[in-house]
N, C-alpha and C positions, 0 to 999 in steps of 0.2 A: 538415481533417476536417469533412464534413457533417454538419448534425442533420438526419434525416428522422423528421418525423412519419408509419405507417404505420395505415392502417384497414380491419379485415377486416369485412366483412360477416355476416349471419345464414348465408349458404349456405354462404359460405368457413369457419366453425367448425362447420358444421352435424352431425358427425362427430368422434369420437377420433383416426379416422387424417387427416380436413381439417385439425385443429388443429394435429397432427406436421407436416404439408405448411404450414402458417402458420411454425412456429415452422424447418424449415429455409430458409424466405424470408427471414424475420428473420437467423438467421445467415450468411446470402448475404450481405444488405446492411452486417452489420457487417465482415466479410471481407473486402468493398472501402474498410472504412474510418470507414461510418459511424457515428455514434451513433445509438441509434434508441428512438422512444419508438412503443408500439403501441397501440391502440385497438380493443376490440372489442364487438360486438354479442352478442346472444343467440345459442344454438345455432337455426338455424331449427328455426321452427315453436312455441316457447320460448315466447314471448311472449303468442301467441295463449291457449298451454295454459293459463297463468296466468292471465291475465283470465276463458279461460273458469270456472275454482276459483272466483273471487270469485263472477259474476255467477251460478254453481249454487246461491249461498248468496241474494245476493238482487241483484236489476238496476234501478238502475246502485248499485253497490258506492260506500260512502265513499273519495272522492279521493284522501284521503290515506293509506287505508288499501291501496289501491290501489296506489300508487305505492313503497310499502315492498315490496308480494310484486312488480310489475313489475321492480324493480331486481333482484332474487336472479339473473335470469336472466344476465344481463352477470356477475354476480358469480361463478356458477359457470365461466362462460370465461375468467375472466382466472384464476384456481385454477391453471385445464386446462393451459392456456399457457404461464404460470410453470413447471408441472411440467414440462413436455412441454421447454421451454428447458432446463431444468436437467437432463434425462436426459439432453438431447443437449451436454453440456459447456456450455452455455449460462449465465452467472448472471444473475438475472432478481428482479424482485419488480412484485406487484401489487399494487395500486390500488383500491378501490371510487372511486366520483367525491367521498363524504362524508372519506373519508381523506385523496386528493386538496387536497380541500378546495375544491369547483369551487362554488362561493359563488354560488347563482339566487334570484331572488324566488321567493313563495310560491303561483305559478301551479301547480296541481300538476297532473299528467299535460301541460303546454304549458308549463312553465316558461321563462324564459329567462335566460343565465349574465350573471352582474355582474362576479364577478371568479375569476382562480385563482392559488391558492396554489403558485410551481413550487421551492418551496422543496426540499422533500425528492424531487422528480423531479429537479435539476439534483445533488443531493448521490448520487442513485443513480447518473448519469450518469459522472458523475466516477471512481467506482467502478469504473466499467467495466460497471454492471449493466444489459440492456434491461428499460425501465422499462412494465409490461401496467397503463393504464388500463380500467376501463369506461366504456365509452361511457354514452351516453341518459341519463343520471344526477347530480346534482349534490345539496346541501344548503342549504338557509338558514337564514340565520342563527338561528335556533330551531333547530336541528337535525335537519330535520323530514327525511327524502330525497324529494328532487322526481324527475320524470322529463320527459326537455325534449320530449315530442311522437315522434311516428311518426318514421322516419328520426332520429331526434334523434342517433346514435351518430355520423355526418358532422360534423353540428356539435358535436360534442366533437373529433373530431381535430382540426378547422382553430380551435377557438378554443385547444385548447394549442399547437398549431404557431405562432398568433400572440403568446400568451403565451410561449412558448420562445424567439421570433426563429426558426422552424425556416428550414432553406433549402428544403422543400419539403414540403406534407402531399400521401402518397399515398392515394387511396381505392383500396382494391383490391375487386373486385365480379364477379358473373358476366358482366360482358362486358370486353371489351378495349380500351374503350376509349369515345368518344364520335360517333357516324357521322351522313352528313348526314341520315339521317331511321332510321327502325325495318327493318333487316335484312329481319326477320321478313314486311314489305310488299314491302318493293324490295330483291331480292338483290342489286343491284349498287350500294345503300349503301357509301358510303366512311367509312371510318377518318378523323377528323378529328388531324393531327398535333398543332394547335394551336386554339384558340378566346377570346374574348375573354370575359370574366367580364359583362358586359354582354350577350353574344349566350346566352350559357348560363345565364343569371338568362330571358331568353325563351321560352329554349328549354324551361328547367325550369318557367315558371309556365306553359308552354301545354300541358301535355304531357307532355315527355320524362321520364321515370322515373329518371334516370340517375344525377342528384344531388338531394339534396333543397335547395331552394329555401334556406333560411335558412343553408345551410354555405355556399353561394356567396355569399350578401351579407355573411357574416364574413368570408370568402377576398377578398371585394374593398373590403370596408370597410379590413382592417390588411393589404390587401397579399399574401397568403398564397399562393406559388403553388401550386396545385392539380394534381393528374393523378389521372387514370382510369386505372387497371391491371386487367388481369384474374388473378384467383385463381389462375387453371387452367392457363393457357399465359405464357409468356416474351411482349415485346414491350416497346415503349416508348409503349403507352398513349397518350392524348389530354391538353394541357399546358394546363390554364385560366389565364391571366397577363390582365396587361393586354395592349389593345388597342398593336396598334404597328403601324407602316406596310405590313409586308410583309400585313398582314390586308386593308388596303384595295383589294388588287389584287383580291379574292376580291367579287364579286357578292354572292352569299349561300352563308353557312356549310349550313344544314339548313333542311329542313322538318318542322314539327311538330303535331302533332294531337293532341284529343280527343274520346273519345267519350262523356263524359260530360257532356252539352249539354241545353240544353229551352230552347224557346223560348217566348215568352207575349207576346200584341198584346189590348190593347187599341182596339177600334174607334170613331173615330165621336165624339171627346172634346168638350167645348166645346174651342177653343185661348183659354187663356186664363191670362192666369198663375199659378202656383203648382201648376198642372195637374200636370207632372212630381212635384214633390214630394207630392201628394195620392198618385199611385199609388205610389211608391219609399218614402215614409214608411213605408206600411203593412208592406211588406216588409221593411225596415229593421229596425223594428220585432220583427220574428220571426226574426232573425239569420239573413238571408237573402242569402246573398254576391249580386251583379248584376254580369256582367263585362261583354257589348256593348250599346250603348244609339240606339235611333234613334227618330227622331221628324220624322213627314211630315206637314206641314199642306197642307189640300185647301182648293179654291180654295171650298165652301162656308162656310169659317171652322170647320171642325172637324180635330180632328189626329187621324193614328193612331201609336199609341206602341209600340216594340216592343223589348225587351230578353230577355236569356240570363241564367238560372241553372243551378245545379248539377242534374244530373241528378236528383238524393237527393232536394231541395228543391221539384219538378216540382208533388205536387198539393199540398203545402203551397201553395206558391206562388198557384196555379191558385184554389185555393178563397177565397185572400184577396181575388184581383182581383174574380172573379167578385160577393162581397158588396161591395166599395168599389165598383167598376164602376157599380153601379144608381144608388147615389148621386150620382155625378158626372156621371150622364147620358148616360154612354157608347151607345151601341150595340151593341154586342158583345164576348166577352172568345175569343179563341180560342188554341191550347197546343198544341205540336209536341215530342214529346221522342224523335223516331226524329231529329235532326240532329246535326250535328256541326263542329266549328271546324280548318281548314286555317292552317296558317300560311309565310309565309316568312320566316326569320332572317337577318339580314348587314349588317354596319357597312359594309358597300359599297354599302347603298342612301344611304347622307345624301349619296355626292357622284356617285349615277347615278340619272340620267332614265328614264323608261320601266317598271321592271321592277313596276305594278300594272298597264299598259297589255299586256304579254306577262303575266303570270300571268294575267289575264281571257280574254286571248284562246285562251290551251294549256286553259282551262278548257272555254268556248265550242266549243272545236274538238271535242269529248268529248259538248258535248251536257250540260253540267253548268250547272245551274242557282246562280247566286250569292242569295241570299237576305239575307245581310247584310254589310257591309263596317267592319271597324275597324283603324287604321293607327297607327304609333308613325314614332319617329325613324328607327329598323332592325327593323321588323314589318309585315305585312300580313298580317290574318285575313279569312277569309271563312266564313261560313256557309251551309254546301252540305249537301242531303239525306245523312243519314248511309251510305245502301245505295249513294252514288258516292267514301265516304271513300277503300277503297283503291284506287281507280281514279286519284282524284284527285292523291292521292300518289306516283304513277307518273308521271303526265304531265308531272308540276310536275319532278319528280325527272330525269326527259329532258329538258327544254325550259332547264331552266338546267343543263343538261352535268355535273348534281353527281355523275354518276361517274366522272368525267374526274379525273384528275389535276390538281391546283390549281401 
């Protein structure tokens, strides 16, 4: 007998009769056998409504006080579910994450979990009972209820799935699965069967919406195997596991993008040392994430320094150069936030040649402009004008055959 941990999303409970369709998925899977422990989000759109409550009173609203009304929403779903199992002969009990006892520091709205209590979930089990966590939610040890961050309800299934020993946590979500790039661009995106917890930890911090980033490095930290299910329709989903041989046959798994980019050059610098840290300090400084970084020194002895921030972050950013800039004797400060980041994913670049020499060239052939280039072990990004993103992701998307059959 399997233990599957299962996780419904905001859209998937977003309804009375989504929740009924939740709770006969649940009895599907016990039907074939398994045990099942379920995790849910807020009803969509639940969450928002709540924060907006607090911030009509005053913004930004007490943390803590915050993270008490943010949790009611999860709370009212796992209610719904419980009920909704037990009409349909189902026995069932719910969970807040404080009952639980899902044990986080005192980080509140970003918290993150230390330990969980699966004391009374293995004794509901036993029972025969499907045991309805809430998600996004935990306590510490003050009592206090935390809420772990945006998507946090992902990384509540895969850390009781690793607390459980589960043999598999499913996310279930409105797509079906995980594809080598966004549908919605390239209809003839592929269904990914299988993907390495390393390729989708890329895929997720460049981009792809799919999963949130910190349930994957819990999924690959304790092992967890992961799958992508959709809500709506039947299917066998996309399997996040570890990397294994048969993945290395595969070039690149997806392509992934963002549009949420701004570029910022400093012109014209002394080159001199400590130069970098003078401009990145300041920003640092202003809790200003920086993902690409380049730096070209000219044969006058001066450099031009050029780095990406969050879109959001754009004229924050902009205004700090701009005043450090005089000082340092720059030349000029100038700011792009119409660009955007291309990427390719695949543990089949660390043992093949060539494929940033063909991604330039399917680019070049387009008439698309590269602007900036940064590479990993299994990644190549490039920053290209944003008005050739979906161009770009078509071409790339032909030129490695990613709707071919693997």
């Amino acid at each position: 007998m399997a233990l599957i941990v299962q996780k419904y999303g905001g859209t998937s409970v977003g309804s009375v009769d989504r929740i009924q369709n939740v709770a006969k998925k649940v009895i599907a899977s016990r039907a074939k056998g398994h045990d099942v422990v379920v995790v849910v989000s807020a009803m969509s759109g639940e969450t928002n409504r709540l924060i907006g409550l607090a911030r009509s009173i005053i913004d930004p609203p007490n943390a803590r006080e915050l993270d008490t009304i943010m949790s009611t929403g999860e709370q009212v779903t796992i209610g719904l579910l419980a009920i909704a199992l037990e009409a349909q002969g189902c026995p069932a009990r719910s969970y807040t994450g404080a009952q639980v006892r899902i044990l986080t520091d005192s980080a509140f709205g970003k918290a993150r979990i230390l330990e969980i209590d699966d004391k009374a979930m293995r004794a509901d089990l036993a029972q025969g009972r499907v045991v309805v966590v809430a998600g996004f939610q935990g306590v510490d040890e003050n009592g206090n209820i935390t809420t772990l961050g945006r998507g946090g309800s992902d990384t509540t299934g895969v850390a009781l799935a690793a607390a459980l020993k589960a043999d598999e946590c499913q996310i279930y979500t409105d797509v079906d699965g995980v594809y080598t790039t966004d549908p919605r661009i390239e209809p003839r995106a592929r269904r990914l069967d299988r993907i390495s917890y390393e390729e989708m930890l890329e895929m997720a911090s460049l981009g792809s919406k799919v999963l949130q980033i910190r349930s994957v490095e819990f999924a690959s930290k304790y092992n967890v195997p992961l799958r992508v299910l959709s809500s709506f329709e039947d299917g066998e989903g996309t399997l996040i596991a570890p990397e294994d041989e048969t993945m290395e046959q595969a070039l690149i798994s997806g392509i992934a993008f963002n549009r949420d980019e701004a570029k910022l050059t400093v012109l014209g610098v002394p080159d001199k040392p400590g130069i970098a840290y003078k401009i990145l300090g300041a920003i640092s400084e202003a809790n200003i994430e920086v993902d690409m970084i380049i730096q070209n020194v000219g044969a006058d002895g001066s450099t031009d320094f050029t780095f990406t921030v969050h879109r959001n972050d754009y004229k924050k950013a902009l205004e700090i150069l701009q005043s450090t800039a005089t000082a340092m004797g720059a030349r000029q400060v100038l700011g792009d936030n119409h660009i955007a980041k291309l990427s390719l994913v695949g543990v089949g670049m660390r043992s093949h040649a060539g494929i940033a020499s063909k991604m330039f060239g399917a680019l070049a052939a387009e008439s698309i402009n590269i602007q900036m280039i940064s590479t990993s072990e299994i990644k190549i990004s490039v920053v290209i004008d944003e008005k050739y993103l979906e161009l770009g992701v078509r071409v790339l998307h032909a030129a490695f055959g990613l709707e071919e059959a693997a």
